[in-house]
N, C-alpha and C positions, 0 to 999 in steps of 0.2 A: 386413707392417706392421701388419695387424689383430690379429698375436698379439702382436706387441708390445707394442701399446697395451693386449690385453688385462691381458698378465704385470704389465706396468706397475700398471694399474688394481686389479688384485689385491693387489699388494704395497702399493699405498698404502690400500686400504683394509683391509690388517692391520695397519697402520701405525696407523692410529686406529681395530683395533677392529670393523670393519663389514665383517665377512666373511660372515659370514650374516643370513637372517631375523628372527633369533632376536635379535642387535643391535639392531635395528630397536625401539622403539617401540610396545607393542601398539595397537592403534588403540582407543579407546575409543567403547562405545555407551550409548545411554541404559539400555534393557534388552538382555541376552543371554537368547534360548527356548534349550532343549536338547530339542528331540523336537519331530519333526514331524506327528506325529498330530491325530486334529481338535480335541483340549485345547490344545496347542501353536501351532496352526493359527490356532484361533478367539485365543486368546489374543493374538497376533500382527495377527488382524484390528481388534480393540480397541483396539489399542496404536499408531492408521496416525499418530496426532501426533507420536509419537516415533519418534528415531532406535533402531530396534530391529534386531536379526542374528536371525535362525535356525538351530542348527545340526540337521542330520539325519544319521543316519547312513545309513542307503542310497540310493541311487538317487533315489530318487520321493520323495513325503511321501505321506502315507494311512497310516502305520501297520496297523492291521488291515484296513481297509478300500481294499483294490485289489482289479482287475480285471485281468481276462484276455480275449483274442479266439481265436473259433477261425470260419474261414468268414467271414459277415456280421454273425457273430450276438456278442454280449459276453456276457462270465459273472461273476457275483461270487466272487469268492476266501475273503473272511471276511466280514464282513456281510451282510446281504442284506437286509432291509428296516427302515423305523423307523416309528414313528408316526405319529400328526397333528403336522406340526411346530409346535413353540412353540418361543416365544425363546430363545435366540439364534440357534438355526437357522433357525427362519421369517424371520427378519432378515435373514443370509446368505444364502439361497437368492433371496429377492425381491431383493436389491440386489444380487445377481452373474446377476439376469436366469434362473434355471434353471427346467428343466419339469419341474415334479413329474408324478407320475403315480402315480395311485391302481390297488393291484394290485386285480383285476377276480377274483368272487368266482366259486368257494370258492377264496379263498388256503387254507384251510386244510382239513386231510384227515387223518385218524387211520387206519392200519391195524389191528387188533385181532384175534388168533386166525384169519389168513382172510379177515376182512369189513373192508371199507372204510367208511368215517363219512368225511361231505362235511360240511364248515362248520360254523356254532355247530349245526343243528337236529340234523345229525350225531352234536355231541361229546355233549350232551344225550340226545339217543336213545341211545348206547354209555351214559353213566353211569347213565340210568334204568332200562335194559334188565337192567342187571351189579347194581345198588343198586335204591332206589327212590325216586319223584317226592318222598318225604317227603325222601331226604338228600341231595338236589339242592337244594330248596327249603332247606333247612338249612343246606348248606354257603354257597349261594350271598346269604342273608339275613347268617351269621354276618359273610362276608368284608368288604358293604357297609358294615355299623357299624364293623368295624374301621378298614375304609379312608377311611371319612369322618374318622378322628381325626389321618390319616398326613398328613405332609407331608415334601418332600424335604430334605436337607441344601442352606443351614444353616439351614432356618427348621424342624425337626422338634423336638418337644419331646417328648424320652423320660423320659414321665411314667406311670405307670401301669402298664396293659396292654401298652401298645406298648413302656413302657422291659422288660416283664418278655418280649417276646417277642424281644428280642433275646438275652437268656438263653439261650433253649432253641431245640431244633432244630425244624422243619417238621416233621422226622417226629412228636416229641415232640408239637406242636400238633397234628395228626393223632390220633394217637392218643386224645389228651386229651379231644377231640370226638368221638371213636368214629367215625369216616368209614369207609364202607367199603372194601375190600383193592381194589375198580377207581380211585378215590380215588388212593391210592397210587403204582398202577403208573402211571397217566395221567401226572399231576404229578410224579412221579420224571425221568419222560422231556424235562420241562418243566426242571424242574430242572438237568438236564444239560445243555442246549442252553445256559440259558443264563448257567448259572457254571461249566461243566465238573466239578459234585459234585452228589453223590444227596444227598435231603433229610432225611437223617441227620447231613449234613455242613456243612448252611447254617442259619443262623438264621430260623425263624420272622415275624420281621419281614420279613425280604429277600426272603422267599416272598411277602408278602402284595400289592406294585403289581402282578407277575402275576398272580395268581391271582385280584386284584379285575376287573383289565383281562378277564380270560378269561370273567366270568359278570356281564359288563356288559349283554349283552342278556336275561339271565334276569329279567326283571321278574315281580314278583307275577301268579301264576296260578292259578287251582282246580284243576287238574289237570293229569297229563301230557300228553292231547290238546291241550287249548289252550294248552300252550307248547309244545311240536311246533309248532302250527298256527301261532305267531304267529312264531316263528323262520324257519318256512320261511316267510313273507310281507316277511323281512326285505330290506335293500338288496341290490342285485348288484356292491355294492362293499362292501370290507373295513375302511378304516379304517387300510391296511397300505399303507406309500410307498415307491417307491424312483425312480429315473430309468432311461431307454432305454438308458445303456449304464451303471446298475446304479448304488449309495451311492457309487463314487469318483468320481462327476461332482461333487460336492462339494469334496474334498479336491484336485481338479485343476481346477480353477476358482479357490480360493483362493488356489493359487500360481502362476497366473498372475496375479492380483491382486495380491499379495505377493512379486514375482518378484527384485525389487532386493533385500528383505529375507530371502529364503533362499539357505543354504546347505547343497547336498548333499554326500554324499561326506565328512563332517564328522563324525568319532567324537569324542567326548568322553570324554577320560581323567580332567579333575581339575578341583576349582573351589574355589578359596581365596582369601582377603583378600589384599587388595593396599593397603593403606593404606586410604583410603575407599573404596575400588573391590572389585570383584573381579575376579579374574581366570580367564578358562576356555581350559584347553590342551585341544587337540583332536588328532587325525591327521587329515591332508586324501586322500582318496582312498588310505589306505594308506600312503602315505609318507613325507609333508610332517611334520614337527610344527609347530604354529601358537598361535598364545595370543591373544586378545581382551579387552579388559576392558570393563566397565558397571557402573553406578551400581544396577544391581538386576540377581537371572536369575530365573527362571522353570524348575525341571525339570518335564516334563512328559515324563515318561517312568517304564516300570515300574517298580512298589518296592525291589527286587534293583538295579536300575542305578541308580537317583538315589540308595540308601546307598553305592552304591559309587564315584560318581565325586563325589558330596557329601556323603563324610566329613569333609571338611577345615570345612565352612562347617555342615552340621546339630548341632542342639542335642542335649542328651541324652536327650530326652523324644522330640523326632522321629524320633531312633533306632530307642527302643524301640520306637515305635508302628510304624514301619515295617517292624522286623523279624517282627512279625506277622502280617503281609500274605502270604494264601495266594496261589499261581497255580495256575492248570490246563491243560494244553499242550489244544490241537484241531489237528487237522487235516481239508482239505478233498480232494475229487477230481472233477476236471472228468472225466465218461467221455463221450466220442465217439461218436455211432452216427446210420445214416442215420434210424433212426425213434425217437422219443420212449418212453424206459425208466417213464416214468408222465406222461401229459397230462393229466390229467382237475383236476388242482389244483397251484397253484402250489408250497404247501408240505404234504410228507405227512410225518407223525410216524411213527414206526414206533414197536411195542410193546416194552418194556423188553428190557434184556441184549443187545440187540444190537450189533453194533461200532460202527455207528451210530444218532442218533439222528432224523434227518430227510433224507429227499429233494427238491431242490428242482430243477422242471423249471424250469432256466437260461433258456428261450426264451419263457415262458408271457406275460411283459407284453409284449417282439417280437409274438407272434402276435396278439396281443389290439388294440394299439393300430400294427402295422402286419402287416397280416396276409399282404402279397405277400412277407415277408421268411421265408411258411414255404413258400416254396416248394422244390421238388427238388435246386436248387442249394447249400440251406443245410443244414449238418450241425444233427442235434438235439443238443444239451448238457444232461446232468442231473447237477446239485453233489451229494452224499453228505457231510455236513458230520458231524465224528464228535469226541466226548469220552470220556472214560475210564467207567467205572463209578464211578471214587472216583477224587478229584483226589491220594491217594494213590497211585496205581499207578504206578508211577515204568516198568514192563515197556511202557505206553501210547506212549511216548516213542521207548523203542527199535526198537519195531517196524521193520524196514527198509520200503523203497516196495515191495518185490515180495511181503512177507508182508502189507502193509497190503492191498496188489491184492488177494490172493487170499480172504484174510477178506470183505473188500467182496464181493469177486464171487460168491464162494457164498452169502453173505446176501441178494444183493437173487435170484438164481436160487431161492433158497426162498420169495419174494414173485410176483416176476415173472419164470416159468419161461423159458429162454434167455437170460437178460440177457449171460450171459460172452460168448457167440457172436456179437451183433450189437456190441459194444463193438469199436470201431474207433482208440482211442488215449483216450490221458486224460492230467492234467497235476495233478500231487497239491502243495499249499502246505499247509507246516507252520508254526504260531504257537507256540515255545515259552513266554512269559507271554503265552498267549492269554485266560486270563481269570481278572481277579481273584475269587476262592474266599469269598463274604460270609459266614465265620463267625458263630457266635456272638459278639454282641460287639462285632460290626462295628461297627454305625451308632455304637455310646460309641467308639470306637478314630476313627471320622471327627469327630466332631463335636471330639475332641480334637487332632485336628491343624488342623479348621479354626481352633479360637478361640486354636491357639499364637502368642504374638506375633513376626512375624515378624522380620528384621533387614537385610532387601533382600534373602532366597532366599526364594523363593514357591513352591510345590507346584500341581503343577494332571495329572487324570489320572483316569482313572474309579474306581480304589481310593481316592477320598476322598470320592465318589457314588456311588448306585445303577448298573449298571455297563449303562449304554446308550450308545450313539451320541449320543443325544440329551444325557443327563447329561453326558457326557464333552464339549460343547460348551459345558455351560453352566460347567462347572466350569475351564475356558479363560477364559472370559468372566468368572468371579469372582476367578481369577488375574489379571487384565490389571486389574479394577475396585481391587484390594488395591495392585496396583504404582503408579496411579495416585496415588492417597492418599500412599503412601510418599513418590513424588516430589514431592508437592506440598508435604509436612513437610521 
């Protein structure tokens, strides 16, 4: 009888029509996000008046920013720390109740020819040692004045200096200045980490919030003793944040926050007008085809993907700007081992060319802030997070995981001798638009897409800001402020 009723039921609903999904009606929302990352994320968090969707395509949301377990202990996958938080994540974080945790210093550690440099008194010792106190104090005077003119996108006014150093490259300002060749190689490595291109390949402006951040304890001194002296009298804290089980306590905290309003497992294929509407067709877990409509979307999603599934709805201008927009792949590698491949600091740079550019002991804020969790029971974790030499090398990408192992592995064996033999398993996470590449250029190519008049698609994403965690939140939150406005017109 129940198949009956089924065949029955069937044939009347091809009868009028209503044999699939697709028949149905798409449901309408006030906004549709397309990317769940923490621009998408935060955007979404802005947006809690409205009836909003989220679509994600994998799993989780975090975008770059997920975690990994191995033992007791958690490891970051792509992120791994951010600053003092400001708004909107200082927002986020205190109303979703979370414990920051200030990394416990030296976070930071330079290899160099051999010798290790611990913290700022460290980096300073390495540049004055290789240079001298005169073009420390010169670089680190020049960078102040400049960085006192800079402001983020959208309030930056590229007027002047700053509009001409978006021009030219970092190397180009480098040289310009006469810095010496340690100068170079240091901040090259700086460079890489973190737009995945050498400073031949980024603009000059986009070098300057690091490179101010970096010689922000260099305050006027008469000599190199007493900036030695006054560095190492500095705090036993860094200034450098993340949380106990690492930045995706953020991004996994949000969605449970916003649990009703996401959806995973959610690809996005197209997004085009629907009368007043729009509409976005998706795949649901690979199979399903699905369609939604809203009165506005939001992509928050890389360059490459929001031209391609928001061809139908972008203009001609945000085209072009967008086809501009470099990426740079990274990849990361959790390696396993019963004792700690580098303790002594949370994050160590290593000296240019190598396959990698920094080692981060995974376990170091665990030990610090719960230190029974270093006991015998828990495996040590140390990340190897790695970019290309030139966000050109396209060979970066191919590498397979067992030639990436083995480059790794000899590299840190000519740092810290046996490393291959105590490695006990590891777990490698590839980001192919792992990070947008801030040309020359850049900041005009953002400030022109921020002031495009929009038409209900709204752009939100770290290639329209300086490209941080933090940016990439605020830049969420200026999305969500713009849709606002729209809906109130």
């Amino acid at each position: 009888m129940r198949i009956i009723i089924a065949i029955s039921c069937l044939l009347f609903g091809s009868f009028y029509g209503l044999t699939s999904a697709e028949s149905m009606p798409p449901k309408t929302y006030d906004v549709i996000i397309v990317g769940g990352g923490i621009s998408g994320l935060t955007a979404a968090y802005y947006l809690y008046e409205h009836d909003v969707l989220l679509l994600e395509m994998q799993k989780s949301v975090g975008g770059r920013v997920t975690s990994g377990k191995h033992g007791n202990l958690f490891f970051a996958k792509g992120g791994e720390y951010i600053g003092k938080p400001e708004e909107p994540l200082s927002e986020i974080i205190d109303e979703l109740g979370l414990k920051l945790r200030e990394i416990p210093s030296p976070a930071d550690a330079i290899y160099y020819q051999g010798r290790f440099y611990y913290g700022e008194k460290g980096k300073a010792e390495l540049l004055t040692d290789k240079s001298s106190f005169y073009d420390l104090s010169r670089f680190a005077s020049r960078l102040r004045k400049l960085y006192n003119k800079y402001d983020e996108i959208p309030d930056i006014e590229l007027q002047g200096e700053l509009a001409r150093l978006d021009t030219i490259s970092a190397k180009q300002w480098f040289d310009e200045n006469r810095f010496p060749k340690i100068f170079h190689e240091i901040y090259n490595v700086t460079s890489r980490g973190l737009f995945g291109a050498n400073l031949s390949e980024i603009s000059a402006l986009a070098a300057l919030p690091e490179l101010a951040f970096d010689v922000e304890g260099y305050e006027e001194a008469d000599d190199n003793n007493e900036l030695l002296d006054e560095l190492g009298k500095s705090s036993t804290f860094s200034g450098m944040y993340t949380f106990e089980k690492g930045l995706a306590e953020i991004p996994q905290a949000m969605a449970q926050d916003l649990a009703e309003s996401i959806q995973t497992g959610a690809k996005v294929t197209s997004i085009a007008k629907a009368g007043e509407l729009f509409e976005v067709r998706y795949i649901q877990d690979g199979k399903n085809e699905a369609s939604v409509r809203a009165e506005a979307v939001i992509i928050a999603t890389p360059a490459p993907v929001t031209l391609e599934i928001g061809a139908g709805v972008l203009n001609g201008q945000q085209k072009q700007l967008l086809a501009t927009v470099e990426y740079a792949p990274y990849i990361t590698m959790a390696l396993f081992s019963d004792h700690p491949v580098f303790d002594r600091g949370f994050d160590l740079a290593v000296e240019d060319g190598q396959i990698f550019t920094d080692i981060y002991d995974a376990s170091w804020v665990s030990r610090h802030f719960k230190p029974a969790s270093n006991s015998k029971e828990n495996a040590s974790i140390t990340l190897v997070y790695s970019t290309p030499l030139s966000f050109q090398d396209k060979d970066f990408s191919q590498l397979s995981d067992q030639d990436y192992l083995t480059k790794v592995l000899a590299a840190l064996d000519g740092i810290f001798p046996g490393t291959s033999a105590s490695v006990t398993g590891h777990e490698i996470t590839r980001f192919n638009h792992g990070l947008p590449v801030m040309t020359p250029g850049s900041y005009h190519r953002m400030l022109a897409l921020e002031n495009i008049s929009a038409d209900g698609v709204f752009l939100a994403g770290d290639y329209l800001i300086y490209p941080t965690f933090e940016a990439a939140a605020a830049s969420g939150q200026r999305a969500a402020e713009k849709v606002e406005e729209w809906l109130e017109d």
